[in-house]
N, C-alpha and C positions, 0 to 999 in steps of 0.2 A: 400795742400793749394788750395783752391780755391777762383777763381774770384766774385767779387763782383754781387750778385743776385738782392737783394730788396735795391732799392738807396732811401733815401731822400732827396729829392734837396728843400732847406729852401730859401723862396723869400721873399724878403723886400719891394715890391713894388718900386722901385725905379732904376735909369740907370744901377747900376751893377746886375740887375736880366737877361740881355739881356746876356753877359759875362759869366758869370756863366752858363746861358741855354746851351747857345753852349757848352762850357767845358759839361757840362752832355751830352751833344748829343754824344761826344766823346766818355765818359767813355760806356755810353749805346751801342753806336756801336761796341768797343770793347768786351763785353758781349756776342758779335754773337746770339742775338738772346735768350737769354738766362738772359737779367737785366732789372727788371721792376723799371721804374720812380714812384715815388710820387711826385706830388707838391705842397709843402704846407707854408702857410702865415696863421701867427699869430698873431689876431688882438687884441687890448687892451681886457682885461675883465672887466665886465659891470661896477663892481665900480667904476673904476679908470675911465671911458669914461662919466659916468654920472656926473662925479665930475668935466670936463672941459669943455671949452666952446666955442671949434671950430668946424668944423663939422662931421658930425656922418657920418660913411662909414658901410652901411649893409653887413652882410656877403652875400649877392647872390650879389651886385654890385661889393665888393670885387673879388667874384671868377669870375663874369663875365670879370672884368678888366683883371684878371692875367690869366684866356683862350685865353685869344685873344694874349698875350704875347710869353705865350707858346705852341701854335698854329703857330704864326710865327715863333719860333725858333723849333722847335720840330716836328710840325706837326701835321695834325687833331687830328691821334689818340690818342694823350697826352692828349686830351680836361676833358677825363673822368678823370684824374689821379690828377687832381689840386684842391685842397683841401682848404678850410680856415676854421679854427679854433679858437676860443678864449682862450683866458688865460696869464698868466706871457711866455715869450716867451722862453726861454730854458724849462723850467719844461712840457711846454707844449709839444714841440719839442720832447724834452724825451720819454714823456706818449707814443706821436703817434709812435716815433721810436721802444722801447718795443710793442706797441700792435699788429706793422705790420710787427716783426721780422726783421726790418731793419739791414742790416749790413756796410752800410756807411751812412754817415751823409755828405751832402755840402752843404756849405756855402761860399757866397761872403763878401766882405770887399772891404767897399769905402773905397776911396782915400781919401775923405775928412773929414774920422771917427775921429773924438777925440779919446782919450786914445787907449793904447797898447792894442788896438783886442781883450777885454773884451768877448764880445760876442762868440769869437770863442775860448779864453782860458776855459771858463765855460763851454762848449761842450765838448773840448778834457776832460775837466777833470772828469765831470759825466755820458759821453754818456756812454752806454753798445754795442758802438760798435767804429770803425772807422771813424776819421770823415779829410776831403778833404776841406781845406782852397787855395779860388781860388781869390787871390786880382782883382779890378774893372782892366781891358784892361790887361789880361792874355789872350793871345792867346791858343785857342783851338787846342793844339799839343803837343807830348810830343815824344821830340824827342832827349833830354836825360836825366835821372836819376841819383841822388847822395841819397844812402842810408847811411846813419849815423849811425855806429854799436858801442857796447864800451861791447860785447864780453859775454852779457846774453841773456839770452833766447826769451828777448822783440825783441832787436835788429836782433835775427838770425829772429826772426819771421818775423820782419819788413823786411832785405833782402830780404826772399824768397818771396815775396809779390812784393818789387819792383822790382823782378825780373819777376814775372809774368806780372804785368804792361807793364815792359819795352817788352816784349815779345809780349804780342797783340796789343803795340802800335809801335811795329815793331821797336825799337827806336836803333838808332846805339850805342848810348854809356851807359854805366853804370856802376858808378865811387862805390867803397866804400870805405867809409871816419872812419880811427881808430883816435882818438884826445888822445893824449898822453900828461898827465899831463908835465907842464915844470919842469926843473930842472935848478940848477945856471949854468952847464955846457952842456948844452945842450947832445942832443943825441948821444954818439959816438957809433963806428961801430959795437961793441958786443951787444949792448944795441938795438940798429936799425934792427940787424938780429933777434936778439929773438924776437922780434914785429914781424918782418914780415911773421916770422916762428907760431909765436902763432895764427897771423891773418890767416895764409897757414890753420893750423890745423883746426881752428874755420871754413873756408868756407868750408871744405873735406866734410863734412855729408850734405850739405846743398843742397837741392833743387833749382837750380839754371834755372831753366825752359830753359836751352838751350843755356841762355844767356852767352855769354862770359863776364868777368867783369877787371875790374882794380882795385889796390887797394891802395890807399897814407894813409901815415902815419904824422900825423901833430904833430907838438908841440905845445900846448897853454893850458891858463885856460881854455879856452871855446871851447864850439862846434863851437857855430854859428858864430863864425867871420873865419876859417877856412873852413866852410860850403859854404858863399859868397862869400866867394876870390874864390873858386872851379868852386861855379856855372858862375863866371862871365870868369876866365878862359877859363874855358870847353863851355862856351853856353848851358850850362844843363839849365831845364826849367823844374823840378819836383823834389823836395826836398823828401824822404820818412826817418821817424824815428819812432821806434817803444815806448811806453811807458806803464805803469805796469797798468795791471787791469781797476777797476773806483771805485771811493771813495766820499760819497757827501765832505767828506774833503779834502779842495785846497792843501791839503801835498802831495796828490799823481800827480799832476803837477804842484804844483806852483812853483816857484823858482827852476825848474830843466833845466837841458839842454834842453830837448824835448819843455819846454815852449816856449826858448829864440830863438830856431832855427826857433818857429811857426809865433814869435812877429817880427824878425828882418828878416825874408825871403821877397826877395821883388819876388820871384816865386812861385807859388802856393805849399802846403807843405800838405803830406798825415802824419797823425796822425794815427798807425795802434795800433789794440786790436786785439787780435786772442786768443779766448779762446781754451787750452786742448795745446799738444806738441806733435809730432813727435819723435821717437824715433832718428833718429837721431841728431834732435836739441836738445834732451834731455846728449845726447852723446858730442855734443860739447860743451857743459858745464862742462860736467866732465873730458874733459879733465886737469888733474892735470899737466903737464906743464904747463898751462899756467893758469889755474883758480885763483891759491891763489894769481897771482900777478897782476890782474884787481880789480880795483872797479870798481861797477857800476856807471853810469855816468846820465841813462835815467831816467826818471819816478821818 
C-alpha cells in the first residue's frame, strides 16, 4: 500500500477553496516529500459561456486569480502547479486526472450547496482513482480515523490505507466500524462472538502500518448513521470507506452505503480505489468461516 503521489486538488473559485488548500497542504506534507499538488479549475466550455450573458473570465485571469490563492495557502512554489481548463466539469476533471496518473482526487463542498453532494457523488462514482471529500471549515488535521469495513476486499483495501494515513498523520485513534444488519432480536452473545472473531480473522493479514486499532460492531440498516454517532462520540475527524472499481454507470455507487456515508458525513470522508490485491487481503476473503455469512455492503 502506498501513500498518495500525484494529488489533484479541484477549486471552485470560491471561499471553500481556502479550506480545502490547507487540508492539501496537510495531505502534501504527510507525503514527506514525495506528493505533487495539481491545481486545477474548470471553466464553462465555450458553448455554453457564449450562450450567456454575464461576464466572461479568460483562462490566464482565471489562473492568475487562483495563483495568488494558492500561493497564500501553499506557497510560491505551488504557483507552477495551478492549472485551468475548459469543459463539462467532472469529465473534464477525469480527462486531466487519467492523463497526469493522478491517484487521489479533492474536492471541497460548500455549505451552502443545494442538493446531496452531486458534484462529489459523480467523482466517487467515475474517478479511476481515489477521491477525498473535505466540506467548507474542516479543519486541516486528522487526528482520528473511522474506516468502515463490511469484510471484502474494497473495504480490507480501504483499512489498510486509513491506516497508513492515520500513521503519517501521527493520529491517536483509529476506530473500525463492522455494521451488522438488524435482526427482530437483536445480537445475542454467540451471534456477537462470531463477529467479533470473523472481524479478528479479516484484520490478522492486514497491513496495518503499525497502527494499533479498535473495533465496534453495530447493529443497523445503515452504515452512515452508525458512522456519525462514532465520529461524534470519538471526536474522529476522517471518515475512510473503500468502494468497487469505476463504472460510467451510477450502479456502482449510487444507492450504496459508501454513497450515503460520503452524502451524510459532516467530516471530511476518503473514497478509496486501489487497483490489484495483496495476497494477504486476498487470503482474508477466503477465509471460509466467515465469508459465506457477509454480504457486501460497499460499492
Amino acid at each position: 500500500m502506498r501513500y498518495f503521489e500525484h494529488v489533484l486538488v479541484s477549486l471552485a473559485m470560491a471561499p471553500v477553496d481556502r479550506d480545502l488548500l490547507r487540508y492539501a497542504r496537510l495531505i502534501r506534507e504527510m507525503g514527506e516529500g514525495r506528493t505533487h499538488c495539481s491545481f486545477v479549475h474548470v471553466l464553462p466550455p465555450a458553448d455554453l459561456v457564449a450562450q450567456g450573458s454575464g461576464p466572461v473570465l479568460s483562462l490566464s485571469d482565471a489562473r492568475a486569480a487562483l495563483s495568488e490563492t494558492v500561493v497564500e495557502e501553499i506557497g510560491p512554489s505551488a504557483a507552477h502547479d495551478v492549472k485551468v481548463i475548459a469543459g463539462h466539469l467532472v469529465d473534464a476533471l477525469l480527462t486531466e486526472a487519467a492523463e497526469e496518473g493522478t491517484d487521489l482526487i479533492m474536492v471541497g463542498h460548500r455549505r451552502d450547496a443545494k442538493g446531496r453532494r452531486t458534484f462529489s457523488r459523480r467523482l466517487a462514482i467515475k474517478a479511476p482513482c481515489s477521491v477525498w471529500m473535505v466540506p467548507e471549515g474542516s479543519a486541516p488535521r486528522i487526528t482520528g480515523v473511522l474506516a468502515a469495513v463490511d469484510m471484502s476486499l474494497p473495504s480490507a483495501q480501504a483499512l489498510s490505507l486509513a491506516t497508513l494515513v492515520a500513521s503519517r498523520a501521527k493520529a491517536a485513534k483509529c476506530t473500525v466500524l463492522h455494521v451488522q444488519s438488524p435482526s427482530e432480536l437483536g445480537l445475542d452473545g454467540v451471534e456477537r462472538d462470531s463477529a467479533e472473531k470473523a472481524l479478528e480473522r479479516f484484520l490478522s493479514p492486514l497491513d496495518l502500518h503499525g497502527v494499533t486499532v479498535t473495533t465496534r460492531i453495530e447493529e443497523s440498516g445503515s452504515v452512515s448513521g452508525p458512522t456519525n454517532a462514532i465520529v461524534d462520540e470519538l471526536g474522529l475527524d476522517l471518515v475512510v470507506v473503500g468502494t468497487r472499481g469505476r463504472s460510467p454507470s451510477a450502479a456502482t455507487l449510487l444507492g450504496s452505503e459508501s454513497e450515503h456515508v460520503l452524502v451524510e458525513s459532516k467530516v471530511p470522508v476518503l473514497i478509496t480505489k486501489e487497483p490489484g490485491a495483496r495476497i494477504g487481503l486476498v487470503r482474508a476473503l477466503l477465509d471460509r468461516d466467515f465469508q459465506p455469512r457477509y454480504r457486501t455492503r460497499f460499492g
